[in-house]
Every structure is written in C-alpha cells, then in structure tokens.
C-alpha distance (Angstrom), angle and dihedral (degrees) to the residues before:
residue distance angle dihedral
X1 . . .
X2 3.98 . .
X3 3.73 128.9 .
X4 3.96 87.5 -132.6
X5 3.52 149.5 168.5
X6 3.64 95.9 -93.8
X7 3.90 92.1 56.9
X8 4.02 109.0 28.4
X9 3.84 84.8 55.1
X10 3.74 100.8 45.4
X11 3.65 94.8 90.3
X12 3.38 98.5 47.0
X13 3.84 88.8 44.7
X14 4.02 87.2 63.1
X15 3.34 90.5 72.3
X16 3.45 90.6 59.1
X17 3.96 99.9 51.0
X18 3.70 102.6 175.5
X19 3.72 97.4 -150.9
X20 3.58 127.6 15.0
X21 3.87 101.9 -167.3
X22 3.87 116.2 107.6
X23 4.09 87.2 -137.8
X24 3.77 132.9 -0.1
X25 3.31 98.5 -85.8
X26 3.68 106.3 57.7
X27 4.28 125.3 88.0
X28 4.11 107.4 -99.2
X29 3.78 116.1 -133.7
X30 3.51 103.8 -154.5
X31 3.11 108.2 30.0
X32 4.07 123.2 176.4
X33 3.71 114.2 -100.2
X34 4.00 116.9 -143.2
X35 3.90 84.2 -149.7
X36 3.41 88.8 68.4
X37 3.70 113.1 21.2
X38 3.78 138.7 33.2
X39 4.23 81.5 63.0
X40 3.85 96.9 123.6
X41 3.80 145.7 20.7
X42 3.56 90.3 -101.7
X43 3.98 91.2 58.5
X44 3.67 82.3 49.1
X45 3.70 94.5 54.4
X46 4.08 97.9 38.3
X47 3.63 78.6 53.3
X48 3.58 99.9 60.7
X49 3.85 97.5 36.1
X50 3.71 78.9 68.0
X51 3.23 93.1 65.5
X52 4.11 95.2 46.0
X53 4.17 79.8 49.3
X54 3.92 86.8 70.5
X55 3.61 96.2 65.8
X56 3.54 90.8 64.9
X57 3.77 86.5 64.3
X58 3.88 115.6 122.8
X59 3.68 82.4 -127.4
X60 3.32 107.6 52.5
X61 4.10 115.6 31.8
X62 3.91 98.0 -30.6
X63 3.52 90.6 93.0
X64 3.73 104.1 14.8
X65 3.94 96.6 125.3
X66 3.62 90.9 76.9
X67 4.32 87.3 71.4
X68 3.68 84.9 69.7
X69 4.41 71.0 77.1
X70 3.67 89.1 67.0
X71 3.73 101.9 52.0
X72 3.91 118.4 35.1
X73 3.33 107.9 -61.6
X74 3.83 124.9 68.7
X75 3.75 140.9 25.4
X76 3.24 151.9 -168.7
X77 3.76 155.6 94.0
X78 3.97 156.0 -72.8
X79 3.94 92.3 33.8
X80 3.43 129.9 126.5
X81 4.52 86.7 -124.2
X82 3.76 91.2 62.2
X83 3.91 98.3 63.8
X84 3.97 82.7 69.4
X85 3.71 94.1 41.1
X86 3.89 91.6 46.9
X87 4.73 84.8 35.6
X88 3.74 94.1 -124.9
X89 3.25 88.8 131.0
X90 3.51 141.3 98.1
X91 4.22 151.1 155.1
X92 4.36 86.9 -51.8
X93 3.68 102.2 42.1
X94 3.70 124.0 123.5
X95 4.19 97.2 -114.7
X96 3.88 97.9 50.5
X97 3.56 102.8 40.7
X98 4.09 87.0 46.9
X99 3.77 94.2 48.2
X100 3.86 89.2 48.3
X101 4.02 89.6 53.1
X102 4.27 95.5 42.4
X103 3.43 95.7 50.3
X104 3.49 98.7 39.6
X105 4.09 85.9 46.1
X106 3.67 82.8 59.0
X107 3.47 96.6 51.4
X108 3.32 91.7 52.6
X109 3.82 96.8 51.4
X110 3.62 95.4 49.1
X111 4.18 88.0 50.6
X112 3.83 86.5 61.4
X113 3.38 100.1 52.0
X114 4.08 91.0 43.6
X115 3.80 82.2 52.6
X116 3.76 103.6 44.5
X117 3.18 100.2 36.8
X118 3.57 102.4 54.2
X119 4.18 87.6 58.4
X120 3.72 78.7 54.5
X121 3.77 94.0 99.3
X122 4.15 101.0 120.2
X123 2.98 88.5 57.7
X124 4.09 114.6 39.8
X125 3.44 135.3 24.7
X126 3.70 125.9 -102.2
X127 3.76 99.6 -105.1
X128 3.72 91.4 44.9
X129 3.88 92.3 53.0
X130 4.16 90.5 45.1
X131 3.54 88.7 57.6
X132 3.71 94.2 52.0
X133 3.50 89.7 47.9
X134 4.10 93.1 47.9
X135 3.60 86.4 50.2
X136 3.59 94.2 54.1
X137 3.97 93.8 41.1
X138 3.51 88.6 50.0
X139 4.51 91.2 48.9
X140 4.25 80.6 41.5
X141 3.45 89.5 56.0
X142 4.08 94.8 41.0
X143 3.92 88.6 56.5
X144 4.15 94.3 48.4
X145 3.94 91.5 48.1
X146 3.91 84.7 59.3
X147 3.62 88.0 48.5
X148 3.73 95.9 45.0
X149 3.73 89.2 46.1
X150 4.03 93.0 50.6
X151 3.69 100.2 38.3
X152 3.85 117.4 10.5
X153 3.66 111.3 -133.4
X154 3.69 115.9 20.9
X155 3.84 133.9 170.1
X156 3.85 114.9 -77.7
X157 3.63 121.5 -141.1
X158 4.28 119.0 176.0
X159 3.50 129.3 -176.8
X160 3.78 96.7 -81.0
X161 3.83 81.0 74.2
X162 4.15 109.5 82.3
X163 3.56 110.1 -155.0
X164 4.27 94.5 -156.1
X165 3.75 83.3 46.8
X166 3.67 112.5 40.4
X167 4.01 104.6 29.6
X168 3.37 109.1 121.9
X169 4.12 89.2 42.5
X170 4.05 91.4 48.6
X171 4.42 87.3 111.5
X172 3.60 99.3 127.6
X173 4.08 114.5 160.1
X174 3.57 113.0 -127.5
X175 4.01 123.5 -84.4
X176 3.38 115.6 -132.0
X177 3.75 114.7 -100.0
X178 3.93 86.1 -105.8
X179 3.68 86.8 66.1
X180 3.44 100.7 43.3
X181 3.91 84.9 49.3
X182 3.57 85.8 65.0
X183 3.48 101.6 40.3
X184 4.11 85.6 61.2
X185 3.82 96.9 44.4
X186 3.48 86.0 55.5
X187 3.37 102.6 52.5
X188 3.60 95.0 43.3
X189 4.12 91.1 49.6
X190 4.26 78.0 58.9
X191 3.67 86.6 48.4
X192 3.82 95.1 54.1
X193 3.99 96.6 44.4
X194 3.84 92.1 57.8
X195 3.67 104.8 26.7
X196 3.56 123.5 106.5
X197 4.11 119.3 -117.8
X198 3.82 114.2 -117.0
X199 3.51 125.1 -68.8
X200 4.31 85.4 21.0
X201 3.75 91.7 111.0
X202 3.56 123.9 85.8
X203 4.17 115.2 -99.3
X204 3.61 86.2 -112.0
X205 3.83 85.0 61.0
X206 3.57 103.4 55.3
X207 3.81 119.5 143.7
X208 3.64 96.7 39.8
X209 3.93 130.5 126.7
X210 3.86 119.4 -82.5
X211 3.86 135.5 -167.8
X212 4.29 83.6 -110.0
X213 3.93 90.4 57.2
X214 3.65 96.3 46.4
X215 3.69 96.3 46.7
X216 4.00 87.0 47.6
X217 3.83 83.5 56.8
X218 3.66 101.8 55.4
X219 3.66 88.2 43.7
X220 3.92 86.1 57.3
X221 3.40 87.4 37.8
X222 3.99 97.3 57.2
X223 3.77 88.7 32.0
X224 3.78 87.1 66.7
X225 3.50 90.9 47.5
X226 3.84 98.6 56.2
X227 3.84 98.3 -105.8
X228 3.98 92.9 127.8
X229 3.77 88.1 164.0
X230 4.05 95.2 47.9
X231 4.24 92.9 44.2
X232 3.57 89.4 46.9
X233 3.71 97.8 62.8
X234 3.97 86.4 46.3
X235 3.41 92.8 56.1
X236 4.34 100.4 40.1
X237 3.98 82.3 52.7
X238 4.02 85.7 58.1
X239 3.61 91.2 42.6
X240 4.23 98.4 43.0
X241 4.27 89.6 46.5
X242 3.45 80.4 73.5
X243 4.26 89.2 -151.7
X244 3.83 81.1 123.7
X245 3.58 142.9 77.6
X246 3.67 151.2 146.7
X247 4.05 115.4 -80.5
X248 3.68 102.3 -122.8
X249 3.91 101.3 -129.7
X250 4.10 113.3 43.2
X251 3.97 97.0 -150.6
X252 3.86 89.9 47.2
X253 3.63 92.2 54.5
X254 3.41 86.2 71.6
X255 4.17 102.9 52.3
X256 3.28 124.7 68.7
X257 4.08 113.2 -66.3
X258 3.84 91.9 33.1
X259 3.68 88.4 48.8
X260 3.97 84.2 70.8
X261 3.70 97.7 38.9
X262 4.06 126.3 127.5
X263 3.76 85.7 -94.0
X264 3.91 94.8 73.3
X265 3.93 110.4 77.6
X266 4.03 91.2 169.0
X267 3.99 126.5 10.3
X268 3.20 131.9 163.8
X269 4.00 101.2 -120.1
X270 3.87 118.1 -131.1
X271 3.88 131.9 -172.3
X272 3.57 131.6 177.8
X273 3.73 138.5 -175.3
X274 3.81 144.5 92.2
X275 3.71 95.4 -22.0
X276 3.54 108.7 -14.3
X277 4.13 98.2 83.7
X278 3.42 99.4 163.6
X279 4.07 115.1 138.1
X280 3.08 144.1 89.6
X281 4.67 128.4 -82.5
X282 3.85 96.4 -113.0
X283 3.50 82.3 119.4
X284 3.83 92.6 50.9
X285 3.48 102.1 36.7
X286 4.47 93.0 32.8
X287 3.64 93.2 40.2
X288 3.90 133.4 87.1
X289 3.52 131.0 -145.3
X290 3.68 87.6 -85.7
X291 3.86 90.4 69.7
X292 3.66 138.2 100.3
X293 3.92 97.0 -73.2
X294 3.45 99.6 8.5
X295 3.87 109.5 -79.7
X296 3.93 133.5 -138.6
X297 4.06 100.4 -144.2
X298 3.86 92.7 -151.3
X299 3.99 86.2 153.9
X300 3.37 121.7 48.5
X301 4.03 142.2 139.5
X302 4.11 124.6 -59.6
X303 3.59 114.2 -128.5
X304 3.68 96.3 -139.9
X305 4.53 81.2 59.1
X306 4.01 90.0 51.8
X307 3.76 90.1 49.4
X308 3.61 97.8 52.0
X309 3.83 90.9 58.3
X310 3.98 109.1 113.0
X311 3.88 129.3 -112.9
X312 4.05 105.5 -106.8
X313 3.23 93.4 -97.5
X314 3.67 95.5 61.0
X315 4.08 103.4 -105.0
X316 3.42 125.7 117.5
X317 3.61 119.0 -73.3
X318 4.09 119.0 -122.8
X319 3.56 130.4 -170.6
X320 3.44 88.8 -155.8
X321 3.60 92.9 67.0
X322 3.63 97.7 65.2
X323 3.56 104.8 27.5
X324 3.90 112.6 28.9
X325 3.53 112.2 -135.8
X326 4.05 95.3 19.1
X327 3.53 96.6 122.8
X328 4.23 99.4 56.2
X329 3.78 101.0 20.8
X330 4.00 121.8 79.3
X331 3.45 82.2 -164.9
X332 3.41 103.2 58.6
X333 3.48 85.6 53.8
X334 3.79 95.1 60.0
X335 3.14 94.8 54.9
X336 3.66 101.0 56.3
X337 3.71 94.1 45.8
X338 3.90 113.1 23.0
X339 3.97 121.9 87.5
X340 3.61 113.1 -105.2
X341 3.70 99.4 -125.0
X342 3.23 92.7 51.9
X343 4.63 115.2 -117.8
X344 4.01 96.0 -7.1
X345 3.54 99.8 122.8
X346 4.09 90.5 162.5
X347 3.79 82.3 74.6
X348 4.28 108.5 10.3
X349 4.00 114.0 -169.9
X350 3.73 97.6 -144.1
X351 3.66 110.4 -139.1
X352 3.53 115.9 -81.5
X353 3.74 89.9 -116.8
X354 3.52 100.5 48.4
X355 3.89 89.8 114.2
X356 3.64 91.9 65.7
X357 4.11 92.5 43.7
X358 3.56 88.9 49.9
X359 3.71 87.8 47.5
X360 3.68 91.2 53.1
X361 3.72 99.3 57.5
X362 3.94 87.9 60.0
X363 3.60 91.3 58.6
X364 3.80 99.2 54.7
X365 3.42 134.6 68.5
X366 3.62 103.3 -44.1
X367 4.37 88.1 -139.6
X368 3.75 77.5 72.6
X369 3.82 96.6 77.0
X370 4.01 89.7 25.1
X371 3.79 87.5 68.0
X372 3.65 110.1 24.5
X373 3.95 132.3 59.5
X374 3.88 89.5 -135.6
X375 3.99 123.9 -148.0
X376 4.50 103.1 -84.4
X377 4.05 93.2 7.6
X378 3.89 115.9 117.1
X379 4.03 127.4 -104.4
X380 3.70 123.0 -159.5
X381 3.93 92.7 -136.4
X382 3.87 142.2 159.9
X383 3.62 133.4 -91.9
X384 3.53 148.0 156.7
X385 4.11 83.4 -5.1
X386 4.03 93.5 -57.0
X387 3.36 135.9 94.1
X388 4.35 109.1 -97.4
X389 3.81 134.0 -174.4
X390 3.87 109.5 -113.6
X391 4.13 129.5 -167.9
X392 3.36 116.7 -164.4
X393 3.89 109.3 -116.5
X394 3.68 129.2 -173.8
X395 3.84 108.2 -145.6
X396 3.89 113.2 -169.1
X397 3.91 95.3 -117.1
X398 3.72 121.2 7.1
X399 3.69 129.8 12.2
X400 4.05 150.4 -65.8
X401 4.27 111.1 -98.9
X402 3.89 116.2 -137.1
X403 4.17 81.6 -152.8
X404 4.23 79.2 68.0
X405 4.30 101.9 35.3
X406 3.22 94.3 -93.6
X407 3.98 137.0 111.2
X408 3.65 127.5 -102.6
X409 3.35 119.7 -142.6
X410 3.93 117.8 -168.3
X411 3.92 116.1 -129.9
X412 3.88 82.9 19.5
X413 4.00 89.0 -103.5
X414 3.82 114.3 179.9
X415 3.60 87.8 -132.9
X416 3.71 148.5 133.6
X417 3.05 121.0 -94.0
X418 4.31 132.0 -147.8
X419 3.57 121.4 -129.0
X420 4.16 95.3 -175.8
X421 3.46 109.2 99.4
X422 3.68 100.1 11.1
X423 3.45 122.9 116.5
X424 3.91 132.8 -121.5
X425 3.21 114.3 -125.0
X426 4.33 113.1 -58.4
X427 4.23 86.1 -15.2
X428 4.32 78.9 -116.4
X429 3.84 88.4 -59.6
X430 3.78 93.2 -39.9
X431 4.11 107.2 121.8
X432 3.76 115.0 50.9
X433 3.95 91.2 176.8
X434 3.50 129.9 22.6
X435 3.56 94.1 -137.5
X436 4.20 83.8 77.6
X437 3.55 116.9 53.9
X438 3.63 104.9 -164.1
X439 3.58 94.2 -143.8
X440 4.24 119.6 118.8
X441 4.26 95.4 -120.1
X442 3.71 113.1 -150.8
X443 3.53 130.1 -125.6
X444 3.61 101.4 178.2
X445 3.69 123.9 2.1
X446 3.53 135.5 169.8
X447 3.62 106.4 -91.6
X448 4.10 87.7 51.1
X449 4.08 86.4 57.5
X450 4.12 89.1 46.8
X451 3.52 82.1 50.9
X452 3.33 98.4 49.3
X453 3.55 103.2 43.0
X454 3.96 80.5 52.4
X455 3.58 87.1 64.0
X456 3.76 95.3 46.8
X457 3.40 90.8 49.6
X458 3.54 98.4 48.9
X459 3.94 89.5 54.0
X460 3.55 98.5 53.4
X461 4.31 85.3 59.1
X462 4.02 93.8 -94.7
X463 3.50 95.5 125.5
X464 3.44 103.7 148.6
X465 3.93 94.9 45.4
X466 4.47 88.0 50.5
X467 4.08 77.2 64.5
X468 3.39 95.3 64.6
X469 3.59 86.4 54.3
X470 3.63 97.3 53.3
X471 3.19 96.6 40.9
X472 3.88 94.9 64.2
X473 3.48 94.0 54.2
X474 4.25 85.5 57.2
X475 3.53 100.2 43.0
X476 4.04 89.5 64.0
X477 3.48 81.6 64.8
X478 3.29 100.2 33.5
X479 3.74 104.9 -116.0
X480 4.12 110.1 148.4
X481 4.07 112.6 -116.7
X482 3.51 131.2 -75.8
X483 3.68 121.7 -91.6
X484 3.92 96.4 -155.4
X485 3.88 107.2 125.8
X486 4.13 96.2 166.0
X487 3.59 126.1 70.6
X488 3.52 97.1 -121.9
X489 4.14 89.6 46.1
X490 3.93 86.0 42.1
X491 4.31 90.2 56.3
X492 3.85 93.5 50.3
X493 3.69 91.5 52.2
X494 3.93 92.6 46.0
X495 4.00 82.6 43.3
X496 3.78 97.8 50.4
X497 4.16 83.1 36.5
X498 4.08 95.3 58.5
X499 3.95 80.2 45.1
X500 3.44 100.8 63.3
X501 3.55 103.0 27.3
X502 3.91 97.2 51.5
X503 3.62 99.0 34.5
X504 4.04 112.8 158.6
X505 3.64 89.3 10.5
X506 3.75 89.9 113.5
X507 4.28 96.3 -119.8
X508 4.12 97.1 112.3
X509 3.96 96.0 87.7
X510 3.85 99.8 42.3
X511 4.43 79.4 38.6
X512 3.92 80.8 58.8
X513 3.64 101.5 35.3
X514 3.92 89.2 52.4
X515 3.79 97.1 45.2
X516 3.74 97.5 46.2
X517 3.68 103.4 -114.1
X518 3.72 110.0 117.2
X519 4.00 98.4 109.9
X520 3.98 79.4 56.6
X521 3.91 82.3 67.9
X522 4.10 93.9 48.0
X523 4.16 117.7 109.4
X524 4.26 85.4 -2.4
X525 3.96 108.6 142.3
X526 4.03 127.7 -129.7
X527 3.43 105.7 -142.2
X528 3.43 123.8 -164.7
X529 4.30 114.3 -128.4
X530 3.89 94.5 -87.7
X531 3.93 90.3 50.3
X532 4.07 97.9 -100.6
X533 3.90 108.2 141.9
X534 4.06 123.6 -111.5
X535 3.47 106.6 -172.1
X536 4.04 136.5 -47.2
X537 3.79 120.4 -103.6
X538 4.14 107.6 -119.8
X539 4.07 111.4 -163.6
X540 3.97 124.6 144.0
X541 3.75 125.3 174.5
X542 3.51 94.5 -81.9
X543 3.92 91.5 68.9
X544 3.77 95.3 76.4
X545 3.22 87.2 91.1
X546 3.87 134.5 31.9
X547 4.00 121.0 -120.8
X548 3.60 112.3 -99.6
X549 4.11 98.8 -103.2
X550 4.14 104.6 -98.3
X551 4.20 88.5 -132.6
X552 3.26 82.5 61.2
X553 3.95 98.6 58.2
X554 3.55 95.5 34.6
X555 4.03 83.8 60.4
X556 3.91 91.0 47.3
X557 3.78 122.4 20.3
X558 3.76 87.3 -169.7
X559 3.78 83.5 76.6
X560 3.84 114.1 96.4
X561 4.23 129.5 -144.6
X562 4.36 113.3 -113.8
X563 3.76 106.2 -136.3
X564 3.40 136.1 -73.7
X565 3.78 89.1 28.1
C-alpha cells in the first residue's frame, strides 16, 4: 500500500469537483472555469484524480463487496444491496437511482478532463496530454461497463457534450447495449495506445491506469459479451507482457504491501490515518462489534459458500463425514457449534467436539480460514482502545463480548464471518476510522484474468489447456489440479474456482448475471450455521437488468422502461 498520487491529491482534488450535477441532465453549480483552471499539469492531474475519487463512491465500487450477496457468496442485512437480493426493489429505490447518478457523475468527470485537457496544448506536450486523455477514456469506459452491466442500453454522452453548456438539452434515448458495447471498446482501444505498461509511472504515481489494466478490461468486457475468441486475446496479451504475476502468499495479498503487489492490475487505493481518511468501509460494513471502532457486520459469508469449499485434497467436502448426521439433523448441528452452557460468554464451555471442528478447518481449503473468522478460531480485535485476542464463540442465544476475548457479532447472527479485508486490531496505527480501510481493493488482478482466460479457453473447446489456468491460481495455495476433462465439468470448477478465490471482491452477481443463473438464486434459503433460516433470495427474469430509475424518466421522456418494470 502506497501513499500515492491518487490518494495524497484527493483532497485537494475536492476542491476542484469537475461537475457538480447528480446526472447529466441537471444545471452544475460550480462549475470549473477554463479562465482559471486547466493552466498547469498539476490542474491537469488534480483533475483526473477526481475522477479516480469516484470509485470510492458507495455507489459505484466503495461498497461493491456486498454483490458477492447477490450471487453465492455473501449475506446479510440492513444494506442498501439486499433490497435487490431480497426484490423489494424497484425504479425509486435508494440503490438504483444512486448507481444511475455515481456512474453517470463519473462519466461526466472523466468527459471534462478528455475535453479540457486536450485544449491543454500551451501548456503540455502532446504525449503528456494523450495520456491524460487515455487515462480518462479508459475511467469513461470503466463507468459505462457498470452501466451496461446494470442496465443494458443506456444514454451515451462523450466529451463533445458540455455539461455547463448543454444541461437542460442532455435527453438522449438510450443506445442499445450493442452500441454502448462499442462505445466502451473504443475507448478502451484509446486507453491501451497511450497508456503506460505497469510499473512505467513514477512511484509517486502509483494506482493509476496502465495499458495491462485496460486491455484486461476489454477482455472482460468482450468476455461478457460472448466474444470468447476476442476476450481471450485481451487477456493472453496481459498474461504474455509478463508485468504480472501471482502474489506469493494469498492472505498477504490483501494487507498492506501485497495489496500493491504485481498481482493487482486495477485497485481502488485506500489510506487511512490522522488526516488522510481515504478508504474504503470493509471494516465498517465486514467488521463486528469486536473490531477496530466497533463494526456493524451487515455483510458477511453464506453458509451454503463455506460448505462448498473442498477438502485439501481436492474432493468434495461432507459434513457427514465428520459429524454423522450434520447434514439432516438441527441438532447435530448444535452440538458441534453451540456453547455448552448455553449464552455465558464470561465463562463459554466450548463444545465438546470442538477438537474435531477445529481439526476440520485444517483439512480444507486453507482460503477457508484465510478469509473467514471461523466459529472457536482467534481474532486480533479491538477493545477498550487496545488491541485484544478474540475467538469466535457461538453462544446459544445472544452474542460473544470483546470486553471477555470473544467476538461480537451484531444482531447475534450465527454466522460466518470474513477475515479478508478486516483489520487486526489498530492495523499498527494504520486506520483512524473504520469507515476507511486502508487496504488497496482490487478490481482486477491477475488471478481473475487467469481465470478468465480459463473460461475463454474452455469455451472455445480447449478444455484441457483452461486447466492449466486454473490450476495456477490453486497451486499458490496449494490445492492439487482439477480433474474436470468436459466442458461442462471444466465451467463448474472455474465457477466454484472464481468463488473461492475472489470471495468478497464483489464479482458473484455480475458472475451470475453473465452466466445465466440468477433464477437458480430465486426462493433459495440463507441459513444461518445451526440451520435457522435468514431470509429467501427473490430474483425472476426481469432482474437481469435493473429498472431504469423513474427520476430519471420523469426528467427525460425520451428515456424508455427495461422489462418487467
């Protein structure tokens, strides 16, 4: 994790907001004068961490990890994510009509500087102001991929359009997702003709787009699209630059140092501290009471995901196996996992098995204990304004207390919990507030374009060669091979692979989305760890793609409604 550009200049970029409309259609108040900005490289570059700035955005990546909730991986409550998980929600609520604003606040951002910057020519050099521009293409294209992937066809707006000029004439109908398709590719092959490769810009410039993470986009891009053929060239050219690589210890790639490793192509990059609160609320929103700041745990990890992770030696893993009757007997349940005297937590009787359960963890996948706080393993947490050892108890009613060692969990949930992303106690002085994680949070990263490319691979009839693939991504962890030798056996692997390797990165509901299997989701139960239900997942056909946000109609009739809505 780097003190960079794209974080020691964020709050002096606020002062510069390039666009003060909430969408594109609305009158900005303080807009940026040319008279007195867009003078000097360093307007140039305030300008375009701006731009960066907006994927911190609740609505656009700052809180993305909880989507891993509307695929198969996470759960949990109270956030804005889980009306469309649960499908109470509709053209009005709260997460569409946000995303629609972010992104298109984004979009409107990067069209200044892509407009401004190109008239910047007393004052920078050519290649300088093509790389601003690719940088911004390649951010403009970012932002319409989300809103592609969320809605289909949406209005396009480049930088011929000028927001403090055109406002109350910015009524486009929507493209068709074809067009906006295009629109993307192109501004990412812009992106990849200017950018430089990684580990070109100066140290001081860390965190900024490269030619590497804009090809990885279009292949991600085309890859969602279908075009198996097309993404996979995208994503060998990643692989065969050889700027890339696997980090060599999965839980470090997630702290700081391995957060800024060869394996990230494209983070989002955090900081925290006195003064420098710039991340990202896994902690908040990850965390439990037992965390620095005392946490809320509104997202954590779906017991039907921590099931499906293998036994070390790459079969199946059963309940059954260890604990006889696990799998059809609440009971049997309890008993592995409850306290034996009951909800003390001053003085918890672990279960009398929990020799064998802890046992059991070190015979699975070992990403299992990497990325979850597991029921009786230990938690460096936060109490009393010092850092304190935690374990993970599981009282019968109620909850652990960090002022006794043990974890809090809010709600009292009988739940997994994650360990990615969450900090250890203080971080060594690193996180001031646990609404900023400072921990760099990947977008793309190596192992998702191996992955990928697997995929691609695999769907163009080169089974055996999307193994190889896969199988790098398990041998960092030491997992053995895969065994898949059909297509069909070869996608559930890769499927169950991106699961476990990406978990809480946010990709499981645009995974599902792409692949088709959202209805698989509908009327399935979350079930806590001792079998008591959550909630039921609600998704019908018309949830591949969100309802265009009603504001957004009323403000331009041109705009038409997606189906089912």
């Amino acid at each position: 994790m780097k003190k960079n550009i794209i974080l020691t200049m964020v709050s002096l970029a606020a002062l510069f907001i390039i666009s003060g409309c909430e969408s594109l259609d609305r009158s900005p108040d303080n807009q940026l004068s040319s008279g007195t900005f867009w003078k000097t490289e360093t307007h140039a570059r305030q300008a375009i961490v701006g731009v960066y700035a907006m994927f911190r955005d609740a609505n656009i990546c700052g809180e993305i990890f909880e989507e891993d909730a509307g695929g198969f991986i996470g759960t949990g409550y109270d956030r804005g994510f889980f009306n469309v998980v649960k499908g109470s929600y509709n053209s009005t609520t709260g997460v569409v009509t946000s995303k629609w604003s972010a992104l298109y606040e984004g979009v409107a951002r990067a069209n200044s500087v892509i407009q401004n910057v190109s008239k910047m020519t007393d004052y920078l050099d050519q290649p300088t102001i093509d790389k601003y521009v690719g940088e911004a293409k390649f951010l403009r294209a970012y932002f319409y991929n989300m809103l592609l992937n969320y809605w289909g066809g949406v209005p396009i707006y480049d930088e011929s359009v000028v927001v403090a000029e055109k406002f109350s004439e910015m009524k486009e109908p929507r493209s068709t997702a074809e067009q906006v398709r295009e629109f993307i590719l192109r501004d990412l092959d812009a992106a990849i003709a200017v950018l430089p490769e990684q580990g070109s810009w100066a140290a001081s410039d860390y965190g900024r787009a490269t030619k590497g993470a804009a090809q990885a986009l279009k292949g991600k891009v085309l890859l969602y699209a279908k075009d198996y053929a097309g993404a996979a060239t995208q994503f060998q050219s990643v692989i065969s630059s050889g700027k890339y690589s696997l980090y060599k210890s999965y839980p470090d790639l997630f702290l700081p140092g391995g957060d800024a490793s060869d394996e990230m192509i494209f983070a989002v990059q955090n900081i925290g501290g006195v003064g420098t609160d710039f991340g990202m609320p896994m902690c908040f929103y990850m965390g439990t009471r037992s965390t620095f700041g005392s946490c809320w745990d509104n997202f954590t990890a779906s017991t039907r995901f921590v099931d499906s992770y293998e036994n070390l030696d790459g079969t199946p893993f059963n309940w059954d196996d260890w604990f006889p009757g696990f799998n059809s007997d609440n009971k049997v349940k309890e008993e592995v996992f409850l306290l034996q005297n009951g909800s003390s937590y001053q003085n918890p009787e672990r279960p009398a098995q929990v020799d064998k359960l802890l046992e059991m963890y070190t015979k699975r996948d070992p990403r299992m204990a990497w990325t979850l706080i597991l029921p009786y393993t230990h938690y460096l947490g936060w109490a009393s304004n010092k850092e304190r050892d935690m374990e993970y108890i599981i009282p019968a009613s109620g909850s652990g207390n960090e002022n006794y060692g043990s974890v809090r969990v809010n709600n009292s949930w009988k739940i997994y919990l994650f360990r990615k992303f969450v900090p250890e106690g203080n971080m060594k002085g690193a996180i001031n507030n646990r609404s900023h994680t400072p921990i760099n949070f990947p977008l793309i990263r190596y192992a998702d374009v191996l992955l990928m490319y697997a995929e691609c691979l695999n769907e163009t009839g080169k089974t055996a060669e999307a193994a190889t693939y896969v199988n790098m991504v398990r041998e960092r962890v030491g997992m053995p091979g895969v065994t898949a030798t059909t297509k069909d056996e070869m996608f559930k692997a890769i499927k169950h692979e991106r699961e476990v390797e990406m978990a809480a990165e946010g990709h499981s509901y645009m995974d599902y989305k792409r692949w088709g299997l959202l209805e698989e989701l509908n009327g399935v139960a979350e079930l806590n760890i001792v079998g008591g239900s959550l909630y039921k997942h609600a998704t019908a056909s018309r949830d591949y793609l969100f309802p265009i946000p009603n504001a957004e109609i009323d403000k331009n009739p041109a705009l038409t409604q997606n189906p089912g809505w």
